[in-house]
C-alpha positions in Angstrom: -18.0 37.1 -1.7 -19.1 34.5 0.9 -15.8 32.3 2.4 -16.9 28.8 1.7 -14.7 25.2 2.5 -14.5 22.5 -0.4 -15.2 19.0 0.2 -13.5 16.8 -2.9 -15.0 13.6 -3.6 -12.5 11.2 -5.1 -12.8 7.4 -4.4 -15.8 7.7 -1.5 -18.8 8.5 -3.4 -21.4 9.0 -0.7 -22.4 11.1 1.7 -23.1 9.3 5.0 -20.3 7.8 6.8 -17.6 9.6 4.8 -14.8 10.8 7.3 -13.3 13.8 5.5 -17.1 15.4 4.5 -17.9 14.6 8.0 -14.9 17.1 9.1 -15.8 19.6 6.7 -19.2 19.9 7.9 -18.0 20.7 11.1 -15.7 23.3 10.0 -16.9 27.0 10.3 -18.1 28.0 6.4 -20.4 26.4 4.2 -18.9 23.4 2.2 -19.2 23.1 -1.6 -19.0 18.9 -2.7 -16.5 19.2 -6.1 -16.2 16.1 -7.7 -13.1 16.1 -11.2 -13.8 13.9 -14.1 -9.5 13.6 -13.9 -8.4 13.6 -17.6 -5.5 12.3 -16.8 -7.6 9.2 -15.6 -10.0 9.1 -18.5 -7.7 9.6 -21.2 -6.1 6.5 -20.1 -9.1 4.3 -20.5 -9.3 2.8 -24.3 -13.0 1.7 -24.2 -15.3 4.7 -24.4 -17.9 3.0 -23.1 -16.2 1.9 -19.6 -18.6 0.6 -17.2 -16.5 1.8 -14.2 -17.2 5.8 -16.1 -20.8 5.4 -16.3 -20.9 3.5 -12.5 -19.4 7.2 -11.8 -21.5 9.2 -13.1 -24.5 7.2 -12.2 -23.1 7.5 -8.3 -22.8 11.3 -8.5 -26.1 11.7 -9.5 -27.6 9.5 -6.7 -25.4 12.2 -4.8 -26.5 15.2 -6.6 -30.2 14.0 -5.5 -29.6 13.7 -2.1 -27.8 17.2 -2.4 -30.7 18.7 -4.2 -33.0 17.6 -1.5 -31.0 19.9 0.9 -30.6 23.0 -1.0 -27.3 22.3 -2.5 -25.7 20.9 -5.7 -22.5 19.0 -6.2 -20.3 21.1 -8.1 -18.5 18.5 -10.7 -15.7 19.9 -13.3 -13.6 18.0 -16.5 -9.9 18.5 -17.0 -6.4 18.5 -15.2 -7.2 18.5 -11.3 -4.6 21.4 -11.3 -5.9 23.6 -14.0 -9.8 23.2 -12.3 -8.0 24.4 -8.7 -6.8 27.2 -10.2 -10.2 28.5 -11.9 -12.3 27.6 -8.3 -9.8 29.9 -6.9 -10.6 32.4 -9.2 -14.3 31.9 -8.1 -14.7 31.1 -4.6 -13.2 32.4 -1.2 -11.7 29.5 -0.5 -10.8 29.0 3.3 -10.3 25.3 3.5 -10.3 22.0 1.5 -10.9 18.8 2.8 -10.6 15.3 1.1 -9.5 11.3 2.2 -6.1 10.1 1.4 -5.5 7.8 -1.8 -1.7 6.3 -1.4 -1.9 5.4 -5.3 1.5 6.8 -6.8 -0.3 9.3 -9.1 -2.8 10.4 -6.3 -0.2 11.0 -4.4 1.8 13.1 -6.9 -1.8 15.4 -7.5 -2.4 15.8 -4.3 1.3 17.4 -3.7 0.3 19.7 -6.4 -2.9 20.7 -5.7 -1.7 20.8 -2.1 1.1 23.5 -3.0 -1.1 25.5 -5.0 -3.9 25.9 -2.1 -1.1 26.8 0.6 0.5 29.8 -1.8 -3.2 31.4 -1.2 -2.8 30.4 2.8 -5.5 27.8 2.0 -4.9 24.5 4.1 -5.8 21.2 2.8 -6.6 18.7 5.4 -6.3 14.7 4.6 -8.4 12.1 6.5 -8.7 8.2 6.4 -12.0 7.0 4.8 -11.6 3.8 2.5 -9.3 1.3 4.3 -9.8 0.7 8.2 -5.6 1.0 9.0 -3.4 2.6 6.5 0.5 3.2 6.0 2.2 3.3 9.3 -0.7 2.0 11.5 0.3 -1.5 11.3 3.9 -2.0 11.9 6.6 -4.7 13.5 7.7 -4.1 17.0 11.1 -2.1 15.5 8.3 0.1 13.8 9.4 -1.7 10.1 5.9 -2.4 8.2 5.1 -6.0 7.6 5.6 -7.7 4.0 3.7 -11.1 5.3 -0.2 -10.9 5.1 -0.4 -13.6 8.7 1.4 -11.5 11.3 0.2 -8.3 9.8 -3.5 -9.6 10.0 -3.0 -10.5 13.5 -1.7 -7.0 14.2 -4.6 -5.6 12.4 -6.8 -7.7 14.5 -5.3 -6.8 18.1 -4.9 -3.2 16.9 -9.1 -3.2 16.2 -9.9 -4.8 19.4 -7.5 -2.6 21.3 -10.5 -0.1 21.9 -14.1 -1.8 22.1 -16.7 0.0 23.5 -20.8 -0.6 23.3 -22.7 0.9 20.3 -26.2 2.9 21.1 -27.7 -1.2 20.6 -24.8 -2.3 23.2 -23.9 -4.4 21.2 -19.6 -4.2 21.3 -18.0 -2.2 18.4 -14.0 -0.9 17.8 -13.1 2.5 17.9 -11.8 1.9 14.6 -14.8 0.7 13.1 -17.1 4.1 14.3 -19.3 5.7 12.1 -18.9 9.4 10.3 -22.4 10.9 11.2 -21.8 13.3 7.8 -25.9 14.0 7.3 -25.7 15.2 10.9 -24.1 18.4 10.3 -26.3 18.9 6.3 -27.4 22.2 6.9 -23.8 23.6 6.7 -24.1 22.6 2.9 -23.4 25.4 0.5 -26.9 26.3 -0.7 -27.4 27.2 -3.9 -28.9 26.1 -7.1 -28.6 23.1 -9.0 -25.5 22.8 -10.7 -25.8 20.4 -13.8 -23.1 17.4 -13.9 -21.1 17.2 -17.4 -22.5 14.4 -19.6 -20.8 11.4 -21.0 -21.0 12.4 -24.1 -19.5 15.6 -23.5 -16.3 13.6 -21.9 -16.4 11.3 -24.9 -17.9 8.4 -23.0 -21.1 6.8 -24.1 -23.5 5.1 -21.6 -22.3 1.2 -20.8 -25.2 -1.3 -20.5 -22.8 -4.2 -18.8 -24.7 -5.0 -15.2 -23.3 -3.8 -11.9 -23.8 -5.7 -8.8 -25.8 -4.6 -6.0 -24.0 -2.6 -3.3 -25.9 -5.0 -0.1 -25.5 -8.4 0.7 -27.5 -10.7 2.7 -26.5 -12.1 6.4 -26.6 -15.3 5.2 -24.4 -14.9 2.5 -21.6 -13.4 4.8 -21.9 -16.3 7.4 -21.6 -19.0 5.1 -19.1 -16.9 2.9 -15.8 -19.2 4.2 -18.0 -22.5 3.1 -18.9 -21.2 -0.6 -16.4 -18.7 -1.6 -13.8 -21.2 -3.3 -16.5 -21.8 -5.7 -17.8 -20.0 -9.1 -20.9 -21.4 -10.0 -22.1 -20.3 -6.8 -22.4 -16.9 -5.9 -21.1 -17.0 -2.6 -18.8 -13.9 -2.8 -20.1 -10.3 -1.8 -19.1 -8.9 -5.2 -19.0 -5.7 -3.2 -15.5 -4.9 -5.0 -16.4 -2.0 -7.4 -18.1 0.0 -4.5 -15.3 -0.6 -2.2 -13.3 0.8 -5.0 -14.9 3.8 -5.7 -16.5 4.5 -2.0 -20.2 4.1 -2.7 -20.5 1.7 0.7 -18.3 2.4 4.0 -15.5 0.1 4.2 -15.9 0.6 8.1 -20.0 -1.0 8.1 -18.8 -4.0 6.2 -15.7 -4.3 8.3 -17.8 -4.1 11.7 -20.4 -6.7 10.0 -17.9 -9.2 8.6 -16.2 -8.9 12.4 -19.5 -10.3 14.2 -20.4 -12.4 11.3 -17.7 -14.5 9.3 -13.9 -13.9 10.1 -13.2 -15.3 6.9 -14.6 -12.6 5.3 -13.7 -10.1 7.6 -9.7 -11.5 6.3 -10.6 -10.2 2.8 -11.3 -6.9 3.8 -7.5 -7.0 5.8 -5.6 -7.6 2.4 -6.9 -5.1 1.0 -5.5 -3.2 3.5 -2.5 -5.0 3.6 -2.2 -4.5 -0.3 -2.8 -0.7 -0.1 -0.2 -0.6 2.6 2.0 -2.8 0.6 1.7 0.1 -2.3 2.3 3.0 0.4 5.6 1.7 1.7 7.3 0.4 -1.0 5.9 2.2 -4.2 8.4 0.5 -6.6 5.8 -2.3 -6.6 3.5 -0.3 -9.1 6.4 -0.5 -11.5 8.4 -3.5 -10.5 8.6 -6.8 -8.6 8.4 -6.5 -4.7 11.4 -8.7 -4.8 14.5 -6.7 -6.8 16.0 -10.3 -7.8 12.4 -11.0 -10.0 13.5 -8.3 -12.5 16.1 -11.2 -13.2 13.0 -13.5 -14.9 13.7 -13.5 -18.9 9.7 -14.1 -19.6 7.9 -14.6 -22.9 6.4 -12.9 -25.1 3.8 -14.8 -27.6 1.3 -13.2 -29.2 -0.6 -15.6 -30.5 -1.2 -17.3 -26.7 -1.4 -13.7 -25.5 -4.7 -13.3 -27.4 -5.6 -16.9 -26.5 -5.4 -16.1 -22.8 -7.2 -12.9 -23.5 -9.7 -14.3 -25.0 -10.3 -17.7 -22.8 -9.3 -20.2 -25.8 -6.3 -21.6 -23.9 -7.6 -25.0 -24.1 -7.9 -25.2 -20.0 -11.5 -24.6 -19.3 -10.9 -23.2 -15.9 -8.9 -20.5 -17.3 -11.3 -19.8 -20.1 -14.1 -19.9 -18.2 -12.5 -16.8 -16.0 -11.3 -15.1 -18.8 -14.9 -15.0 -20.6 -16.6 -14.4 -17.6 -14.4 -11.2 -17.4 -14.7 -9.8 -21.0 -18.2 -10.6 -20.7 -19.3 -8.9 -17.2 -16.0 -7.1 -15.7 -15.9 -9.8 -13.0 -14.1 -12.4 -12.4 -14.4 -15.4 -8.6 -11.2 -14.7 -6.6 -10.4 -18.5 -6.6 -10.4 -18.1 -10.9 -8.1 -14.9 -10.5 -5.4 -17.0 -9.5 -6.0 -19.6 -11.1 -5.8 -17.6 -14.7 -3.2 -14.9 -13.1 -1.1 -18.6 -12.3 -1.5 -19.8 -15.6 -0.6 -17.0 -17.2 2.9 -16.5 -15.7 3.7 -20.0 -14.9 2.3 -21.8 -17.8 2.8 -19.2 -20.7 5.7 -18.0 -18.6 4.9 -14.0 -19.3 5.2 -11.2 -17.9 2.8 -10.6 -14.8 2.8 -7.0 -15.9 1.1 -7.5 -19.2 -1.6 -9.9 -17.4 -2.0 -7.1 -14.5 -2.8 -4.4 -17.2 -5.4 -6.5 -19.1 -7.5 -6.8 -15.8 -6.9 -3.3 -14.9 -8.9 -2.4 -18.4 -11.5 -5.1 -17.6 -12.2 -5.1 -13.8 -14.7 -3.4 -12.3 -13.0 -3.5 -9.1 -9.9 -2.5 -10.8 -7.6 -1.3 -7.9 -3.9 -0.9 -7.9 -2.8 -2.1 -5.1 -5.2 -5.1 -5.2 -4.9 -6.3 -8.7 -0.7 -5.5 -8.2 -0.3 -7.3 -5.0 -2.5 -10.7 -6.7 -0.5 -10.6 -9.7 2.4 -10.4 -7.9 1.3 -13.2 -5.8 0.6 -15.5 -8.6 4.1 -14.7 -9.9 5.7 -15.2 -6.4 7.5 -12.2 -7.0 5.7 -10.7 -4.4 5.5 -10.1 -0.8 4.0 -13.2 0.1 6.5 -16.0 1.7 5.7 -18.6 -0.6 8.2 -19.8 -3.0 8.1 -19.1 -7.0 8.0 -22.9 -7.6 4.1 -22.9 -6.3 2.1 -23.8 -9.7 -1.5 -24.2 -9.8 -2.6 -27.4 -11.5 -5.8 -25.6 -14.1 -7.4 -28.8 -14.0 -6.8 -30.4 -10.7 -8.1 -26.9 -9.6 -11.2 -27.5 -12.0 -11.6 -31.0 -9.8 -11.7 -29.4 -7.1 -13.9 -26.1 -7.2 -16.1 -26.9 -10.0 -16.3 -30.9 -10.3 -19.8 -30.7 -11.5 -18.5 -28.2 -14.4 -21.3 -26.0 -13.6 -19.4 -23.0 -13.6 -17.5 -23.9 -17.1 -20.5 -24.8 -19.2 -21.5 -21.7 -18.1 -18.9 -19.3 -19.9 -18.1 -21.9 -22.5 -21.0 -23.7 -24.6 -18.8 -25.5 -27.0 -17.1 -27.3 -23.8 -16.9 -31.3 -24.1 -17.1 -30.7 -28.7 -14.1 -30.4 -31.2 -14.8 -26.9 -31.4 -12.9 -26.6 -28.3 -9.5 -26.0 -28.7 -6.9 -28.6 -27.2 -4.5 -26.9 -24.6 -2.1 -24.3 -26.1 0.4 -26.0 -23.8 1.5 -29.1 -21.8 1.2 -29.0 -17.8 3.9 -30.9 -17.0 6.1 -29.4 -19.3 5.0 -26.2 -19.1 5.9 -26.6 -15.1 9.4 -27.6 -15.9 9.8 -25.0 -18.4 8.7 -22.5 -15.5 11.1 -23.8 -12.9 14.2 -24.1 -14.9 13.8 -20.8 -15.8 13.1 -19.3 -12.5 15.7 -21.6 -10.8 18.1 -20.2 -13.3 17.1 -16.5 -13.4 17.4 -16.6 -9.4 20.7 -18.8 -8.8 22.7 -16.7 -11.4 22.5 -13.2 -9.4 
């Protein structure tokens, strides 16, 4: 039986620029692409018509395609990530597997396993860095601590990427860190062999979503006016690149070396996401609890009623409702809204960030954990950021101030300005004082 390598595709779906494929191309036997449908995952997911499944499957047959088109065929299996090693075993000579690290606690935990498995058969499984530019341990204080502030970490990030500039083959000046994964390069040492068909959705329980994925390119212009127009919803002057950062269909290193000569404000997007997944890496408590041990202390709420409300975007603040529809409604939501709705939600209704974090992880299409963790925890200021738990966004001065002409809130709500619109669920100002009483007390009676 021919001695093959096995590339597995997890959250970098695409073959150009892709760091570990790159290395596995290089290597000495043909390499087989596997792609799991994790049940572990999927099982998970409550609406069986997910967008994010279908985005998937829709990305692994672009891939399949381009594989075709070389003589191979993307091998992609259904189950428990460890159960499907243990049958490939049973089918291929397996020298070598390569794949790009995921610091998510459960990818962590599968990889151990799979990891263990592969070395009892003298197999080696080799790790590489693909979707953030610096990951855990690159970016760290002088006394080799990691940083819990996003300012000095994004300076360190910055010095650390200009450290090595050279010229590109344009001579134009480019970072080390930033260099491209020539993966197509090295295509003929794909596995050839006939096509291999991909599981349906249907067979995985899934049916075929319909909602509307945005485009994985973005203009120039866009990008150099992004720090003038992305406070603001009804214009769409954010990239919306999130759900292909998130699943690896664009390289994180292109748009890095792009936002660097174009818009610096952008560019500091792309750094707290690696500041988030770094955040996640060195402290993994944060997926379960609050970065800070002494917000366990916060007695929040629970309200059904203004749970659904909130859900639902009938809170009675139209800046929160207009983020909350525009999610149910598309799987997106503006940055600026986030934390405007994440604020509302455990400031004004004074419950817990947990509960919020989960209801965009089922709705985003971007949906990351460390991301959508580290936001939450921001708006809750039990995070890592310096800023004290007494900062409370003001829903409508915020309105005022990002969407004066209410462009953005007719938008997502038509019954805006009649009585069909319900009045607030609660008070501002004494939904504030509510909120600092009972932080203040939580946090002076440790």
């Amino acid at each position: 039986m021919q001695t093959v390598n096995l590339f597995w595709f997890r959250r970098d779906l695409r073959l150009e620029d892709n760091a570990g494929l790159f290395h596995a191309l290089k290597g000495a036997h043909p390499v087989i692409p596997l792609f799991i449908f994790d049940t572990h995952i999927l099982d998970q997911l409550e609406d069986r018509k997910d967008a994010r499944v279908t985005f998937i499957h829709d990305a692994l047959e672009d891939m399949q395609t381009e594989l075709n088109k070389l003589g191979s065929t993307l091998i992609v299996k259904y189950g428990e990530p460890l159960k499907i090693w243990q049958e490939l075993l049973q089918t291929y000579t397996i020298k070598e597997v390569y794949t790009n690290r995921d610091f998510e606690p459960y990818a962590i935990s599968r990889d151990k396993e799979v990891s263990n498995l592969l070395a009892q058969q003298d197999i080696t499984f080799h790790t590489f860095k693909d979707h953030l530019i610096f990951e855990k341990g690159e970016i760290l204080k002088d006394d080799g601590t990691p940083y819990v502030v996003f300012t000095p970490f994004s300076r360190k990030w910055k010095a650390k990427l200009d450290s090595r500039i050279s010229k590109d083959v344009k001579g134009k000046p480019v970072s080390y860190y930033l260099k491209q994964y020539p993966s197509l390069k090295y295509a003929e040492n794909f596995w050839q062999a006939s096509v291999v068909l991909i599981p349906s959705l249907k067979s995985m329980n899934f049916e075929r979503s319909t909602q509307i994925i945005p485009t994985n390119t973005v203009t120039r212009g866009l990008i150099k006016k992004y720090d003038q127009t992305r406070n603001f919803p009804a214009i769409a002057g954010t990239s919306q690149l999130g759900i292909h950062f998130r699943f690896g269909t664009i390289s994180i290193r292109e748009k890095a070396q792009k936002a660097q000569q174009l818009n610096e404000t952008y560019l500091n997007e792309l750094i707290w996401r690696d500041f988030y997944a770094t955040i996640l890496a060195h402290f993994p408590h944060v997926a379960e609890r609050p970065f800070r041990p002494k917000y366990e202390n916060i007695p929040w709420r629970h309200n059904d009623d203004e749970l659904t409300k909130w859900c639902t975007g009938h809170t009675g603040y139209p800046m929160v409702d207009a983020g909350m529809r525009e999610l149910n409604a598309t799987g997106f939501m503006h940055n600026r809204v986030r934390m405007i709705t994440a604020s509302f939600f455990t400031k004004h209704l004074l419950m817990d960030y947990r509960v919020g974090e989960a209801y965009f992880a089922k709705k985003l299409l971007d949906y990351d954990l460390a991301s959508n963790n580290g936001g939450w925890q921001w708006a809750a200021g039990c995070g890592t950021d310096a800023a004290p738990y007494f900062r409370i966004f003001n829903p409508t001065s915020q309105q005022q101030k990002f969407d004066k002409e209410l462009k953005y809130i007719k938008k997502w709500i038509p019954e805006y300005g009649t009585d069909k619109y319900p009045e607030p669920i609660v008070d501002h100002k004494e939904a504030r004082k509510r909120c600092l009483i009972t932080f203040k007390t939580a946090l002076n009676n440790l």
